[in-house]
C-alpha positions in Angstrom: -68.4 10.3 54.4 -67.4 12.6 51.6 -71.2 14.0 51.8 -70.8 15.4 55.2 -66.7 17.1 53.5 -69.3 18.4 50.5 -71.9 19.7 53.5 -69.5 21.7 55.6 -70.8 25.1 55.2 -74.0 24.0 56.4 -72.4 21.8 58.8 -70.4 25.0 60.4 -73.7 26.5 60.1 -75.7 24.5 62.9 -72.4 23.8 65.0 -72.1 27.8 65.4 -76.1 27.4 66.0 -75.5 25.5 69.5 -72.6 27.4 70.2 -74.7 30.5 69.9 -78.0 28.7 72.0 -75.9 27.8 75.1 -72.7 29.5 75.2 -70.4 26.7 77.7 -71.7 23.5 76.8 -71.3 20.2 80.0 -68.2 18.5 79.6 -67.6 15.4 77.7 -67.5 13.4 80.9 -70.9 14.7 82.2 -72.9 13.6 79.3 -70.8 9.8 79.2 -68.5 9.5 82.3 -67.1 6.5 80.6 -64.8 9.6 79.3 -63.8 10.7 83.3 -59.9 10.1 82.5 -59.4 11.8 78.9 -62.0 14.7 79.8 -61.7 15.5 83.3 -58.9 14.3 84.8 -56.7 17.3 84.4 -57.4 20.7 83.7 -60.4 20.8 84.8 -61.2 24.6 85.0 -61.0 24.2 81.2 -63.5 21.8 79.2 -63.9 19.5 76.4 -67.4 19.2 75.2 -69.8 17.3 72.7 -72.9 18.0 71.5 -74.8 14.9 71.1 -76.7 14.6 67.3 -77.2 10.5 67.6 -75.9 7.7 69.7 -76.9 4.3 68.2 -79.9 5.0 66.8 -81.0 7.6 69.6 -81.4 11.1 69.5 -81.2 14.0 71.7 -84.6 16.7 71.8 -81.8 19.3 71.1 -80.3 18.2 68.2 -83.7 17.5 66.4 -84.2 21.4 67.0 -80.8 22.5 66.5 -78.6 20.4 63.6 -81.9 19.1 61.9 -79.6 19.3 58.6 -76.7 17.5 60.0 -78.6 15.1 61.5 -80.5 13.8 58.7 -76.7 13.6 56.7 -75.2 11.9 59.2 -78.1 9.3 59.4 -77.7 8.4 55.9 -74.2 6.7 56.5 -73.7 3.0 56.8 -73.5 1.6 59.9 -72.9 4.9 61.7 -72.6 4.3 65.2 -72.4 7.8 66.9 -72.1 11.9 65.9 -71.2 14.5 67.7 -70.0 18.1 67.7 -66.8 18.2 69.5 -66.0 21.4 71.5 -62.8 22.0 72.8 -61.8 25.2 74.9 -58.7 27.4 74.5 -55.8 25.4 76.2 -57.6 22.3 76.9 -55.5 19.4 75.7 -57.1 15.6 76.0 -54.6 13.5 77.4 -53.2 10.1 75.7 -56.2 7.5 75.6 -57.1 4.4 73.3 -60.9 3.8 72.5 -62.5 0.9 73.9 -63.1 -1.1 70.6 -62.0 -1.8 67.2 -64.9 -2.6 65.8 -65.2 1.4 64.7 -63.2 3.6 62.9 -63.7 7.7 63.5 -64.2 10.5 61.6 -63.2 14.3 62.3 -64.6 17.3 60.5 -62.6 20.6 61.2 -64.9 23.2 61.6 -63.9 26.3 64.0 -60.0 25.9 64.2 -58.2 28.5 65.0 -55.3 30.1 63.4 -53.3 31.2 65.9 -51.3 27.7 67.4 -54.0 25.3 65.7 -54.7 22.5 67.7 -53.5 19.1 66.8 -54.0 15.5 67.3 -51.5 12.6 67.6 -51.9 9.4 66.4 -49.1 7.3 67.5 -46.4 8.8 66.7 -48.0 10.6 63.7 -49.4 14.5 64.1 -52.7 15.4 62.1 -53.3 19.2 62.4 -56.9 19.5 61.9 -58.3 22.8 58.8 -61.7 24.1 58.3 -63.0 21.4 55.9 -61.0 19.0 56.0 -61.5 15.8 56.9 -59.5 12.5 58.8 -60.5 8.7 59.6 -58.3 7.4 61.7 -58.5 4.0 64.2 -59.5 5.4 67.8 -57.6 1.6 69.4 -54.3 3.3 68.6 -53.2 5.6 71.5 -54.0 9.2 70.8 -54.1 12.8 72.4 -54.8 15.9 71.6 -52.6 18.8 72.0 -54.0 22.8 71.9 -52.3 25.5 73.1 -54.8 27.8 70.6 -56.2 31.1 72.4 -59.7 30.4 70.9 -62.3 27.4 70.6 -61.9 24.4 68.3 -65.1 22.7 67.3 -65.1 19.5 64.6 -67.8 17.1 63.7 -67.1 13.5 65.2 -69.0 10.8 63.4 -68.3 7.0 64.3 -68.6 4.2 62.2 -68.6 -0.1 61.8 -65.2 -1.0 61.0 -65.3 -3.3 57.7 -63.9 -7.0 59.2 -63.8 -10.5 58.6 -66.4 -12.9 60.3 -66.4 -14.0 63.1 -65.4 -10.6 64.0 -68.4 -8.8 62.7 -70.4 -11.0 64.6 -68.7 -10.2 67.5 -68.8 -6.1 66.8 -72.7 -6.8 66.3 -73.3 -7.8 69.7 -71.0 -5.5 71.4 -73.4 -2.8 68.9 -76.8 -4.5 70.3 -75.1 -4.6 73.8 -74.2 -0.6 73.3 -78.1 0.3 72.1 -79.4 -1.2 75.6 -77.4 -0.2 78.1 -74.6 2.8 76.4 -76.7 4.8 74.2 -80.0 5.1 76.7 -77.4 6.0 79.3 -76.0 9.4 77.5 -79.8 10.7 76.0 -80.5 10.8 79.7 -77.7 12.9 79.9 -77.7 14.6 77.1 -81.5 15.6 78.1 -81.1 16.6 80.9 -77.8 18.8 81.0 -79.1 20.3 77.2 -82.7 20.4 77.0 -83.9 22.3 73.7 -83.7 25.8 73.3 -87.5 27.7 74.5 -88.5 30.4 71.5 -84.5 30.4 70.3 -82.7 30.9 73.8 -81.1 28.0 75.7 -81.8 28.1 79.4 -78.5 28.0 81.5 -77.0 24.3 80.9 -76.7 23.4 84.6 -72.8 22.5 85.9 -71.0 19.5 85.3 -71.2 19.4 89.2 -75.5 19.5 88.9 -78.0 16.8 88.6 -75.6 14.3 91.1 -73.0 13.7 88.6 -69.9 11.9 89.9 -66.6 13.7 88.3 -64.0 12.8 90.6 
C-alpha cells in the first residue's frame, strides 16, 4: 500500500483525467445498487460517485484507457479485492453504514480535498480528516459516515483488500471472494460499461442519468 502513498502525483494525475473526460460521473448506487441506502437515500440532488479501475479481477474499458498507471499499481497488491476513485460533490455527506464483510480491510488515498471545511470521515466514534497524500486503512464492519460541508469536490483513491485471519475464517472469506467474482463483480462492469463507456478521440460522450438504462433508485 505504501507504493500507491509514493505514486500520488501520478495517481492525482489520472483521477483529474476522468474528472476532466466526463465532468458529473453516475452515482455510486447506479454502478452497484447494493449502495441504494448510503448513496442515494438522501440528498439526492447531490452525488457520491466511483470510478471503477478493478472489481475482483474485472476491469472496466474506461479505466484501461483512462488510469492505465494506476491500474497496473493497484494490481500489484496482494489479495486486492476492489479500486476505485471516489467522488464526492460539495455538501454530499454519506450517511452512517457498516460494510457487508470483514473479510476486507479499506484503504483511502486523499487526493482533491478541499481546504475550505475539509471533509471528514467517522469511524465509530473516532474522526479521520482526510489530506492530499495521505493515506488511512481502517475496518469498513465498524459503523462509519462521512461528513462534508466543503464548497468544492473531494476525490480519494479506495482500494480494498483480504483481511489477514485465522483458518477457518480465510476459508470462509475465500468463498464469499469466489461467490463475489460470479455474481458481484460481473454485475458492476455491466454497469460500469454501460453508464462510462471510454472516452472517443479524448472526449467522453454525455454519461447518461442515474435515472437511464432502467436503473431502479428508489
Amino acid at each position: 500500500m505504501r507504493d500507491l502513498d509514493n505514486a500520488y502525483s501520478v495517481i492525482l494525475e489520472e483521477a483529474r483525467a476522468v474528472l476532466a473526460a466526463y465532468g458529473r460521473l453516475p452515482s455510486y448506487h447506479a454502478i452497484d445498487t447494493d449502495v441504494i441506502n448510503s448513496s442515494g437515500r438522501f440528498q439526492r440532488d447531490k452525488r457520491w460517485s466511483v470510478f471503477m479501475l478493478t472489481c475482483f479481477g474485472r476491469t472496466p474499458e474506461a479505466a484501461s484507457v483512462l488510469a492505465p498507471r494506476t491500474l497496473e499499481l493497484v494490481r500489484r497488491i496482494p489479495g486486492l479485492y476492489q479500486a476505485m476513485f471516489s467522488i464526492l460533490e460539495p455538501g454530499k455527506n454519506v450517511t452512517a453504514h457498516v460494510g457487508p464483510s470483514r473479510a476486507y480491510l479499506r484503504y483511502h488515498l486523499g487526493l482533491m480535498i478541499p481546504s475550505e471545511k475539509p471533509p471528514r470521515i467517522r469511524l465509530k466514534d473516532r474522526y479521520y480528516t482526510w489530506k492530499p497524500g495521505e493515506s488511512v486503512l481502517f475496518d469498513d464492519s465498524w459503523n462509519h459516515e462521512v461528513l462534508n460541508d466543503s464548497p468544492q469536490v473531494r476525490v480519494i483513491l479506495m482500494v480494498d483488500i483480504r483481511r489477514p485471519m485465522p483458518w477457518p475464517l480465510t476459508g470462509i472469506a475465500r468463498l464469499m471472494e469466489t461467490t463475489a467474482k460470479l455474481h458481484y463483480a460481473p454485475r458492476v462492469l455491466k454497469n460500469m460499461n454501460a453508464l462510462l463507456p471510454p472516452p472517443v478521440g479524448g472526449i467522453a460522450i454525455d454519461p447518461p442519468t442515474d435515472g437511464e438504462k432502467g436503473t431502479e433508485l428508489n
